[in-house]
N, C-alpha and C positions, 0 to 999 in steps of 0.2 A: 518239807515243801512249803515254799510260800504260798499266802492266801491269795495276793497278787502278785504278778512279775507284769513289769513294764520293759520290755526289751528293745532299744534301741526305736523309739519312737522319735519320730520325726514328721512336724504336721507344717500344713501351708493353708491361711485362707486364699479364696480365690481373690484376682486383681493382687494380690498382698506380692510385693518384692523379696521380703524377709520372713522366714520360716517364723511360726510359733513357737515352736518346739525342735530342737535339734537332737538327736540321737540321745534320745534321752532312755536310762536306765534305773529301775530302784525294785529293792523287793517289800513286799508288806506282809509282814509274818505276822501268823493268826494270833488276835489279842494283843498285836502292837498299838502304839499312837503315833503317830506320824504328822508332824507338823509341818505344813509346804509355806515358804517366805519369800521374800525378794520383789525387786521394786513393781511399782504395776505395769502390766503388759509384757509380764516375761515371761508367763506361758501357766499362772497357775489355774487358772478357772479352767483353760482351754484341757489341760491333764488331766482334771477332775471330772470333768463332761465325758470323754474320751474314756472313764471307766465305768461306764452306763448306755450303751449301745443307744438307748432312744433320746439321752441328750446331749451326745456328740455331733461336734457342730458339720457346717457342710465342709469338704477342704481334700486335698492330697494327702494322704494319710499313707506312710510306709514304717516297720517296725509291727508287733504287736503288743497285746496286754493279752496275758495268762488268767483264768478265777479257778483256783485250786487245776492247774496245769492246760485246765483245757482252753482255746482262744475261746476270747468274749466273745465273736461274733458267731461260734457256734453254740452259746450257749440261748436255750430258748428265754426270749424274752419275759415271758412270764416268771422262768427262773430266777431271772434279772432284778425283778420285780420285788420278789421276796427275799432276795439275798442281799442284795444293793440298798442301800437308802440311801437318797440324799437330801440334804437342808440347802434353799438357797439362798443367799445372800439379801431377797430383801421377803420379808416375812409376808407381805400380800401375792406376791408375784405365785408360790404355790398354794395356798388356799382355795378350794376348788365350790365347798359349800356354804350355807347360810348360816349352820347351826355349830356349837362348839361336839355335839355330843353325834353329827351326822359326817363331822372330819374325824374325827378319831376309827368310825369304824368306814371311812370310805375305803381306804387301801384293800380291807379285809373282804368289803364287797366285791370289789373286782377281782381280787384272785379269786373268789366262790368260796368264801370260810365257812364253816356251817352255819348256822342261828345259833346255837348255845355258844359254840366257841370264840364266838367273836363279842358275841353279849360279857363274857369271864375276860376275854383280850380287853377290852376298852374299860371294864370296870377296874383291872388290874393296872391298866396305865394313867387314868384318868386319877387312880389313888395316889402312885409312883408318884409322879409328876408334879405332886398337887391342884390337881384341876376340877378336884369333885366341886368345890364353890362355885365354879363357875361352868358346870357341866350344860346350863340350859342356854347358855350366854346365845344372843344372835353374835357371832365372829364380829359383826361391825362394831360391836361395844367392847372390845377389848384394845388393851393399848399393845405396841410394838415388842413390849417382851412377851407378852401372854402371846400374841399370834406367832411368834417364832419358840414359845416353849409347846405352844400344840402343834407346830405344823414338826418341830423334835417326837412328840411323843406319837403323832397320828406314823411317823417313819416308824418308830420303834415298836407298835402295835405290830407291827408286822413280822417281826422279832430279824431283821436281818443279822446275816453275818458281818457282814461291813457299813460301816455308816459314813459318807462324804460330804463335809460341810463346805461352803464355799463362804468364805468370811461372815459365819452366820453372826457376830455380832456388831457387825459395823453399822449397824441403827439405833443400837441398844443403847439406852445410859448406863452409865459404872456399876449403877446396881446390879440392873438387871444382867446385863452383860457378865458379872462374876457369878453369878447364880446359874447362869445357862453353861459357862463351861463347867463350873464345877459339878451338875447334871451329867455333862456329856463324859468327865472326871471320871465319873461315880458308874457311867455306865462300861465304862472303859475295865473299870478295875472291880467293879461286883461281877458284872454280867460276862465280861468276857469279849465285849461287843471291837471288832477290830476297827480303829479311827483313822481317818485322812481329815486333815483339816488344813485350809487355805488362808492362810489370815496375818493381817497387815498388826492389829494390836499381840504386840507378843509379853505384857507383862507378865499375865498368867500364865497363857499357854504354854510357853517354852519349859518351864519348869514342871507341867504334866506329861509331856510326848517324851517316848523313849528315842526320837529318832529326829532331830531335825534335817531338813533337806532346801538347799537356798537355791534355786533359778534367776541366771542371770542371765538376757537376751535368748530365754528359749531354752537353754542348756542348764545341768545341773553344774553349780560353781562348789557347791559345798557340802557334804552327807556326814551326818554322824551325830554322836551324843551331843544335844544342845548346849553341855555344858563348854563343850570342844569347840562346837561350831563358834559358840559367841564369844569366846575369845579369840577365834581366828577374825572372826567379822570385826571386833573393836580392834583387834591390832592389826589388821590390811585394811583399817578404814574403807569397809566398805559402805557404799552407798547407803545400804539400812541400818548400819549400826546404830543411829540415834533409835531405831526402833527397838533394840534392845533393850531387858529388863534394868528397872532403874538402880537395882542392885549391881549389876553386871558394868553398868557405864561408871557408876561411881569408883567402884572398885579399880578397876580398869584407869580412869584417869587420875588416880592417887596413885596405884602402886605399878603403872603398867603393864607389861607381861610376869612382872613379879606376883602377881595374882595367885598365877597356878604356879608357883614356887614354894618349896617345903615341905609338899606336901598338901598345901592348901588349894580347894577347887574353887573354880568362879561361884559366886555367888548370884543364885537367881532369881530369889523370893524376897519377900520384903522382910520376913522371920530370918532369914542367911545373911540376908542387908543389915538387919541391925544387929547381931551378933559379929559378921565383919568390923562392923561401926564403931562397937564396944571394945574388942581387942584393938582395934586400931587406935583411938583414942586415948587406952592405954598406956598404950607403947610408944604413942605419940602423940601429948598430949595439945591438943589446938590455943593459940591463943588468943583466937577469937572465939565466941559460943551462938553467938546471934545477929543475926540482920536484922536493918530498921524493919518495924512492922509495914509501914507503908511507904511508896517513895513521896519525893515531894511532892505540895501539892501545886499543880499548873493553875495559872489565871483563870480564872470564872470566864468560859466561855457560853454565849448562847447557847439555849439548845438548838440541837437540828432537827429534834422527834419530841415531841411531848405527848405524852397519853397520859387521860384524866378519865377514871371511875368508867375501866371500860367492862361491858356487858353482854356476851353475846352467848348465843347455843343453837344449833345446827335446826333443829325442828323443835317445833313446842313442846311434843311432850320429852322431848331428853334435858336431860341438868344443863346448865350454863357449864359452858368450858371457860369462858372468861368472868371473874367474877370482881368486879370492881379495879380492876388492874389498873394499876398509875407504873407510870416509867417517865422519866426525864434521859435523854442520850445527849451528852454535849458537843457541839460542834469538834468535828474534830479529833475523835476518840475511838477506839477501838473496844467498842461494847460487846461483852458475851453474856450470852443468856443462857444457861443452864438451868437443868430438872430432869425430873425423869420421864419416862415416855408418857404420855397423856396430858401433859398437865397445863397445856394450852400453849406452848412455845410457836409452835408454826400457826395455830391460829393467831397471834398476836401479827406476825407478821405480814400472814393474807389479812387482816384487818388497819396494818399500816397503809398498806397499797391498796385498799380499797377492793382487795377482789372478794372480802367479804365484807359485810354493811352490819358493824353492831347496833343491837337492839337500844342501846344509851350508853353516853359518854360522849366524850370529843378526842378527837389526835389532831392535831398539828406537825406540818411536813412543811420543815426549812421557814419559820413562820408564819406559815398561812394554816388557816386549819384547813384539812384535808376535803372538805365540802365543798369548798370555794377552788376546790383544783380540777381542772377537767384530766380524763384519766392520760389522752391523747398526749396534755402536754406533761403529766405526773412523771408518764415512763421515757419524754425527752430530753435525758440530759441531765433531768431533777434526781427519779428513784430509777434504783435496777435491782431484780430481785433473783437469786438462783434459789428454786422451788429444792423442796426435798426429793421428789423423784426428776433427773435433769433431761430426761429423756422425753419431758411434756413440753421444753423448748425446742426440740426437733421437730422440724416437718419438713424436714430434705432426704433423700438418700442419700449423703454427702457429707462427712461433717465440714466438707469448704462451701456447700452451696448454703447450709446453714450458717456459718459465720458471712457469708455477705449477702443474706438477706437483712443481717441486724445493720451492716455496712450500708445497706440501699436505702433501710428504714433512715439512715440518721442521714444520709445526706440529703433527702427528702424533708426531713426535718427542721434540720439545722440548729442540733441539740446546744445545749449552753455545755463548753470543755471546759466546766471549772469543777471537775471532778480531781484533782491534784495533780496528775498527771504531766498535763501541758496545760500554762496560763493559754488566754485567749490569744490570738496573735498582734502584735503591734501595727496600728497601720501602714498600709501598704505590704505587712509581711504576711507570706500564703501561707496559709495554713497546711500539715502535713496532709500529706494525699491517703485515698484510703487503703491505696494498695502497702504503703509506710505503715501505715496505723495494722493493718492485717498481717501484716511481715511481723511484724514487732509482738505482738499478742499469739500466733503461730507459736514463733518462738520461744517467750516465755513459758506458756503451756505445755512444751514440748510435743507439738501435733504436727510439725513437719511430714513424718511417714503414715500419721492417720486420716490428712484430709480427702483422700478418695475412700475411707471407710465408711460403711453403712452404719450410722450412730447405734443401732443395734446389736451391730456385731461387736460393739468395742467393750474391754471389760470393766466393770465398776469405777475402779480410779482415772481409767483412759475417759467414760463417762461425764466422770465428774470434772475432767480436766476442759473438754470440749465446752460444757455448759458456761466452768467460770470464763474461759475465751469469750462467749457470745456476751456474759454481762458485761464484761472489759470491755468489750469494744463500747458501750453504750455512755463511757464516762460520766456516771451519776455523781452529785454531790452527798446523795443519801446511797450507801450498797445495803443491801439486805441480804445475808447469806444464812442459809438453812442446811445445816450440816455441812461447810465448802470443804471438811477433809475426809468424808467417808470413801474411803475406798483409796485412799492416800498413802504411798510408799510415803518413808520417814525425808527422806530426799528433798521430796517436792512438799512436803508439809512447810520445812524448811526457807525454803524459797516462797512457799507462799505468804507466813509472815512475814519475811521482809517487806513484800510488795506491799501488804496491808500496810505494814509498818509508814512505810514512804509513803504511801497515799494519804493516810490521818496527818503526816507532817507536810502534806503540802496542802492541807486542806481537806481532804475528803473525809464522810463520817462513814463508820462501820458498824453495823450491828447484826454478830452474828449468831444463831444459834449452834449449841454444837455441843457433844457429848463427849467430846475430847478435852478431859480435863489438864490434861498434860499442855495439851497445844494453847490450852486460856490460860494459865498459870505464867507461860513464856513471852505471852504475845499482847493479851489483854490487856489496856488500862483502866478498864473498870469489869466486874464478873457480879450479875445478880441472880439470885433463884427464885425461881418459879416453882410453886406449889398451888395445886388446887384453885388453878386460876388467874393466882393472884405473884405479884412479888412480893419476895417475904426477906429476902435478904440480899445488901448489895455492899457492896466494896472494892479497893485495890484487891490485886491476886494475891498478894502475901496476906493480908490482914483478910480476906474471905476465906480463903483455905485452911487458913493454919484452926480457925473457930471451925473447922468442922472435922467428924471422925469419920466419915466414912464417905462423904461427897466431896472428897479429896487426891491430891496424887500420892502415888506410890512416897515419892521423897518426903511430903511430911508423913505420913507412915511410917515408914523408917527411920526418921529422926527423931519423931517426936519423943520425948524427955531428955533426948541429948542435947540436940539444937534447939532454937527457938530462930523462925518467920525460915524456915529453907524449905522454900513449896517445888524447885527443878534438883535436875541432877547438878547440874553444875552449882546452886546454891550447897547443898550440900560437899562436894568435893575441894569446892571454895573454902569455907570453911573445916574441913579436913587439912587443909594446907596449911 
């Protein structure tokens, strides 16, 4: 018997035309991994709530889910409790206390665990985990993978049967991020512990879970051995395929369905990837080996951001998060900022736009230094920022009353459109109207069927889709973007470089932060890192990447000592050819 059965479920939020979820089916056999995929808004957060009775949402709900045969809704909540765990997708959102060593044993208090047992429970996990160093921490002093590897282990204290993640590392940097699945790995294959996991990054994942499962419009499109699935996904082009392992798309686009010919399985690890690489090269020897290390380089353009010896820290007695930090962004560019979680990247950015006030230094915006700007006219047309959590640009119940409050703000305004977009208008010619300009960003963002959604119902990438809408409409010549692909099918990742792409060529400048190494490697014209404050190193994407081992993508990973400067899949397969 399965540990779950999901039978024929079928869900509807309210007001919503289009199901969640269509008749959906799967079993989860005890000590399986099970990884759920597919573009965002195709029902997987919704599935995963829906196996935990108190975080299923509100809606029409017909079909059931099984836990070891009996329905969920008879089983008592507090059984739920202890058997169920789940991780949510943004690491503050479940954090309930102050202290790091008063969340590990919260869970244990509310089911009533003894006092010795729970004392052995938390000292055994806080070891597990490695968390004893920071056992006294107040929670606010840790960065984004420590809060999402406590708020993993405060679930596992409780020793559940099942654990369900909902893309627990889409805030993570690469490090951290590979370190938190390989935990969840490790708990999967020591402990026993059965996994459901939701998640948009599949380089790793895919090659740990015994089972993949692809939802496409609500409905199950795809079930079985990941290695099966993701060759049926690159060869029906489906929609996520870019999001498949970078081993998997190489392979795939060198030998096509010849892949899994002869005997030979797709390749899913970057260890499979270069072992593919090796026979290949072989057998077919390239007679190219390298790409320029950098492209050319474009004319010296002004900057559009200048930061000089910046200094800032949250309250006196805590350490500076910004410690001397210089950055120059040239007009025009598409700048990313990479590091790992803590190391001052979003503060740099609330210190661009002024919503925070460093202790010393100067920035300059388009020019002017940032002192001399009133913030009124900062956010008109000049800077537009999408925050790391986008749900702090909401204050509608609507995500359409919210996109034309930002509409009201700018005709009210009367922002400068020289955000690249559209030049200003030629005399006598109207300018596009706002309901044109909100047609048109709708569209792109693909929120046609979400604008009567309550922004809180919507899930992560629907989220993050809404917010960029609201900055697009603002046409800034400076964008600030703070994570703009968390919670992003591969699809719309896609399209969202272009538009970047086109905005820096008709003028707009980008600077964005983001942990998606993959997506700065393809899209970026310049990539710097931030460590401990400071920027410590900056370059083209080729010639940044390939100097590092391990704040890299998968394809130089797996090239390196074959090829020389191939930081995407297609560099690499390019060179295969």
């Amino acid at each position: 018997m399965a540990l779950i059965d999901v039978e024929r479920v079928s869900f509807c939020y309210p007001d919503r035309e289009r199901p969640a979820l269509r008749e959906v089916s799967l079993s989860v056999e005890r000590g399986g991994y099970v990884v759920l995929c597919g573009p965002s808004g195709c029902g997987k957060t919704t599935l995963l709530r829906l196996m935990k009775t108190v975080l299923a949402p509100h809606g029409q709900l017909s079909g059931r889910i099984l836990l070891d045969g009996t329905p969920l809704e008879d089983a008592p909540l507090r059984q739920q409790a202890a058997r169920i765990g789940f991780v949510m997708q943004n690491p503050d959102a479940q954090i309930v206390t102050d202290k790091v060593w008063h969340e590990l044993a919260f869970g244990l208090e509310n089911l009533g665990t003894p006092q010795p047992v729970m004392r052995a429970r938390v000292a055994e996990m806080a070891s597990y985990f490695g968390i004893q160093h920071w056992f006294d921490k107040d929670v606010a002093e840790l960065s984004g993978g420590q809060k999402q590897l406590l708020n993993l282990a405060s679930v596992m204290a409780m020793a559940p049967d099942v654990l369900l993640l909902d893309e627990p590392t889409s805030q993570l940097d690469p490090i951290a991020a590979s370190d938190f699945l390989a935990t969840v790995a490790r708990l999967n294959r020591e402990l026993g512990t059965t996994v459901v996991m939701a998640e948009q990054r599949l380089e790793e994942v895919l090659a740990a879970a015994d089972t993949a499962v692809v939802l496409e419009e609500g409905a199950v499109a795809a079930a079985g051995h990941p290695r099966i699935v993701a060759a049926r996904l690159l060869r029906d082009k489906s929609p996520i395929r870019a999001a498949m392992p970078t081993a998997a798309q190489v392979a795939f686009a060198v030998e096509g369905e010849g892949t899994l010919g002869n005997g030979r399985e797709m390749p899913l690890t970057v260890r499979e990837g270069r072992q593919w690489l090796e026979e290949r090269i072989q057998a077919h020897p390239p007679t190219i080996w390298a790409l320029p290390t950098a492209e050319s380089p474009a004319p010296a353009a002004p900057p559009a951001l200048q930061v000089r010896d910046l200094w800032f820290r949250y309250q006196r007695t805590q350490p500076d998060v910004l410690r001397g930090t210089a950055l120059t962004v040239p007009s025009g560019s598409l700048f990313a900022l990479v590091g790992g979680n803590g190391t001052g990247k979003s503060t740099l950015l609330k210190a661009v736009c002024g919503i925070v006030k460093p202790q010393r230094g100067a920035v300059e915006v388009l020019g002017r230094p940032l002192k001399n700007w009133k913030l009124a006219h900062l956010f008109r047309g000049a800077v537009a920022c999408l925050p790391q959590d986008p749900l702090s640009l909401m204050a509608h119940d609507t995500v359409e009353a919210c996109l034309r409050e930002v509409l009201t703000g700018i005709e009210g305004g009367q922002p400068c459109a020289a955000a690249g977009r559209q030049a200003p208008p030629m005399p006598g010619e109207a300018r596009p109207s706002a309901a044109d300009e909100l047609r048109r960003v709708v569209e792109f963002c693909q929120l046609g069927e979400l604008l009567g959604a309550h922004p809180a119902d919507l899930s992560g990438g629907q989220l993050q889709r809404a917010a960029l809408a609201m900055v697009l409409l603002c046409q800034p010549q400076l964008l600030l973007l703070d994570e703009p692909t968390k919670g992003m099918d591969a699809a719309f990742k896609q399209q969202l470089g272009q538009l970047l792409q086109r905005l820096t060529r008709q003028g707009a400048t980008v600077l964005m932060v983001s942990h998606d190494v993959e997506f700065c490697a393809q899209w970026a014209t310049q990539v710097a890192l931030m460590f401990n404050g400071e920027v410590v190193a900056q370059g083209a994407p080729r010639q940044f990447f390939c100097g590092n081992s391990f704040y890299t993508t998968a394809a130089s990973r797996m090239s390196r000592g074959v090829f020389e400067n191939a930081v995407t899949a297609a560099d690499v397969a390019a060179l295969c050819r």
